[in-house]
C-alpha positions in Angstrom: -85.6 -189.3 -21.7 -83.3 -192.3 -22.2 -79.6 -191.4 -23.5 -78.1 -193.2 -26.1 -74.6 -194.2 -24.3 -71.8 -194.8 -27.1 -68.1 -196.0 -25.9 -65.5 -195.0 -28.0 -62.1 -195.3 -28.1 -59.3 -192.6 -27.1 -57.9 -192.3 -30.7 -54.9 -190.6 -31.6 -52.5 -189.7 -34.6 -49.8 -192.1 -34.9 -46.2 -190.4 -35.2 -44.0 -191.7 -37.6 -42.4 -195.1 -35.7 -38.7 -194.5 -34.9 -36.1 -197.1 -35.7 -34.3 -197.2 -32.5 -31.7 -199.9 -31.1 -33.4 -201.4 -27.7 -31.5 -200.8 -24.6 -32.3 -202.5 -21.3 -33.9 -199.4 -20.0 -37.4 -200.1 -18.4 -39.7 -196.7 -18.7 -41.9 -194.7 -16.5 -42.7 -191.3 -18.5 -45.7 -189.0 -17.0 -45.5 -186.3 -14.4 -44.7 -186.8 -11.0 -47.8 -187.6 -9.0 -48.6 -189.7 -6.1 -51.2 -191.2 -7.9 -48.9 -192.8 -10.6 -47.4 -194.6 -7.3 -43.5 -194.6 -8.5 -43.1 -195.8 -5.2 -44.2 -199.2 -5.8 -42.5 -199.6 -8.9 -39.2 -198.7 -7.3 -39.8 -201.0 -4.6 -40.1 -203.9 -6.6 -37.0 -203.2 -8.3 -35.4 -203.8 -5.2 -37.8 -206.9 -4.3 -36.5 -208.4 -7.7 -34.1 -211.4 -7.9 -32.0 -210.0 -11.3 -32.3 -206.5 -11.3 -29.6 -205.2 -9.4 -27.3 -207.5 -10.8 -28.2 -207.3 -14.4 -27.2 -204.3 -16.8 -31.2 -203.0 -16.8 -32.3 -199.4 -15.3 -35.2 -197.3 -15.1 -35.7 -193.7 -16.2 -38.5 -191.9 -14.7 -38.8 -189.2 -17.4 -41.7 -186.3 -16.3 -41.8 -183.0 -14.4 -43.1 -182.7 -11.1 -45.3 -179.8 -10.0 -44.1 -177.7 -7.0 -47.1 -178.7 -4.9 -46.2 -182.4 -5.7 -42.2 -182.2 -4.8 -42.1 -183.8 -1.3 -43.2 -186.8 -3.3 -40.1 -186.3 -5.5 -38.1 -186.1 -2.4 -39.8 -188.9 -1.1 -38.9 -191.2 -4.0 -35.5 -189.7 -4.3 -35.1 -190.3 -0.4 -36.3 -194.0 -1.3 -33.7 -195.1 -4.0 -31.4 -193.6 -2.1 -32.4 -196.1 1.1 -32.7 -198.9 -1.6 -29.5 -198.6 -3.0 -30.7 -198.0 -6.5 -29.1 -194.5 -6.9 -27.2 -196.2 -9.7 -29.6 -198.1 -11.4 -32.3 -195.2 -11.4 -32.7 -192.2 -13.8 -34.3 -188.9 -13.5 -34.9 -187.0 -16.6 -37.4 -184.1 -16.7 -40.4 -183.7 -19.4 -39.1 -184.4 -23.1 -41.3 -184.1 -26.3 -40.8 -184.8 -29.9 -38.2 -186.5 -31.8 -36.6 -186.9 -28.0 -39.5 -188.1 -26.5 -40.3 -190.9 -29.5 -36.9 -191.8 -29.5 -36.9 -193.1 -25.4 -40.7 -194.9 -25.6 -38.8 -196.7 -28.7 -35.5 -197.2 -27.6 -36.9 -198.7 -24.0 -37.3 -202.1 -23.4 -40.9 -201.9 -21.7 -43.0 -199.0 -20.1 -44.6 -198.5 -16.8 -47.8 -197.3 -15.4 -48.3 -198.7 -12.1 -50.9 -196.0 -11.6 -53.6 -196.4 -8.7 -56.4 -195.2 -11.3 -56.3 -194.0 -14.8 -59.1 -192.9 -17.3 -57.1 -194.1 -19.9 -53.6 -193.5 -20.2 -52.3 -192.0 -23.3 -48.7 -193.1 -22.5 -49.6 -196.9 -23.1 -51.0 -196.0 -26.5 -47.6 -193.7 -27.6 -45.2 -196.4 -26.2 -47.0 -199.1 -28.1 -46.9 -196.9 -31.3 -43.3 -197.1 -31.4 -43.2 -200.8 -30.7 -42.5 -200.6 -27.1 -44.6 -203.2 -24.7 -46.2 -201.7 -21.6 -46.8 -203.1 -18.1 -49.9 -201.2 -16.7 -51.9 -201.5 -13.5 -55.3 -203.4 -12.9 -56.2 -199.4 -11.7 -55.6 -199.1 -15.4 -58.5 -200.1 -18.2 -55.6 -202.4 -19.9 -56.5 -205.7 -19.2 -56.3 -206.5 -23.0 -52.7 -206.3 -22.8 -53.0 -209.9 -21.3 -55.4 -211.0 -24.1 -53.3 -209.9 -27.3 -49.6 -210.7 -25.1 -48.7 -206.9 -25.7 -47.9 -206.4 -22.3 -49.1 -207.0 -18.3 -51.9 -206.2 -17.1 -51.2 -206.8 -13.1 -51.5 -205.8 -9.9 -49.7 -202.5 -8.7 -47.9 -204.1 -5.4 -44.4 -204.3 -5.2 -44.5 -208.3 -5.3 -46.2 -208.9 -8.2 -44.4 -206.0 -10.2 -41.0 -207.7 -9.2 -42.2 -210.7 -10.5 -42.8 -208.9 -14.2 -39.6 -207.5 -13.9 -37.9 -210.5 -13.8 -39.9 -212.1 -16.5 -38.9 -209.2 -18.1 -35.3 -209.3 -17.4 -35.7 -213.2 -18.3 -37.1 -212.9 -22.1 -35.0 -214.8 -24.9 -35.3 -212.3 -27.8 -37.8 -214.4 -29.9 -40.1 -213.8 -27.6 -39.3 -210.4 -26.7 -39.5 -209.2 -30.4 -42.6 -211.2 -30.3 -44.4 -208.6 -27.6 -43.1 -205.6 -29.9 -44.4 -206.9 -33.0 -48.5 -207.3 -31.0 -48.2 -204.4 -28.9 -47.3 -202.2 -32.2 -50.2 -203.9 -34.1 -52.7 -203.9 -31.0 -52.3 -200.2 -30.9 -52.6 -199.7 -34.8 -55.4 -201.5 -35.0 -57.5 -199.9 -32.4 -56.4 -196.3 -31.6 -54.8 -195.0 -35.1 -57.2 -192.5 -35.5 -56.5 -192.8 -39.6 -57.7 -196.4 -39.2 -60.9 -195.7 -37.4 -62.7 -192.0 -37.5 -65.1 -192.9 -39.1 -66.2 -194.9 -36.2 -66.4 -191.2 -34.1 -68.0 -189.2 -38.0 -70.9 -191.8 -37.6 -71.6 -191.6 -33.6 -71.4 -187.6 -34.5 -74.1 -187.8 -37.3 -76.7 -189.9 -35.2 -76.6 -187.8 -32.5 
């Protein structure tokens, strides 16, 4: 027998969105995991033309599993040969108040991922206003299409070169990025705005 296939968003609850002053602090929040490829994203910091000489950092906010911390090591060993121990943050796993306070106070968030499913932390960082770079292993290739972010490639070139777009952004159109990413994501993963969508796929089934 044929199945009936329905695609349907990952919905969530929107927290309420924090007022938060915006800092020059680029994100990466999720644990630590080869697969999210850090590596990369720290390389291209040091491949970039402005960001060692501009007032930006990056926290990498997440725990890392015991299995997975040679690959901490590895990245720590990394910044360390970069130079970057100064313009790169560790913070381990934060939640509430904390953690919607840093996805709003951040400039822009990263997942430079190799693959994702999904990726909830693109959704919560745009929920607070906060514009996301995300890898082509990602499904966010609409990020392009409603300018609420990058969708690129998860080399260390091509993420340099969104850093120093980044770094380069007058604040109209900055402001301009927060304002589509917020009302990308409200539009269609607020799960107030569209369970119905998920009641109706329920009742035919």
């Amino acid at each position: 027998k044929k199945k009936d296939v329905q695609q349907i968003p990952n919905l969530i609850e929107f927290d309420e969105k924090i007022i938060a002053k915006t800092t020059n602090n680029l994100l990466f929040i999720g644990r630590i995991h080869p697969i999210k490829c850090v590596e990369n994203l720290i390389s291209a910091l040091s491949q970039s033309k402005l960001f060692k000489n501009s007032n930006f950092k990056l926290l990498i906010v997440g725990n890392c599993e015991e299995r997975h911390k040679p690959y901490l090591n590895f990245l720590k060993k990394l910044i360390s040969e970069l130079n970057l121990e100064n313009k790169i943050e560790f913070k381990s796993h934060i939640k509430g108040a904390e953690k919607l306070n840093i996805y709003s106070s951040s400039k822009f968030t990263f997942l430079p991922s190799h693959s994702e499913n999904f990726g909830n932390v693109v959704v919560e960082s745009m929920s607070q206003g906060t514009p996301v770079v995300a890898s082509k292993g990602t499904p966010w290739q609409d990020l392009n299409s409603f300018n609420a972010g990058f969708h690129v490639s998860n080399d260390s070139f091509s993420l340099a070169e969104i850093i120093d777009r980044i770094i380069s952004m007058n604040d109209i159109e900055y402001n301009s990025y927060r304002k589509n990413c917020y009302n990308f994501a409200k539009q269609n993963f607020d799960i107030s705005n569209r369970i119905e969508e998920w009641i109706s796929i329920y009742k035919k089934s």
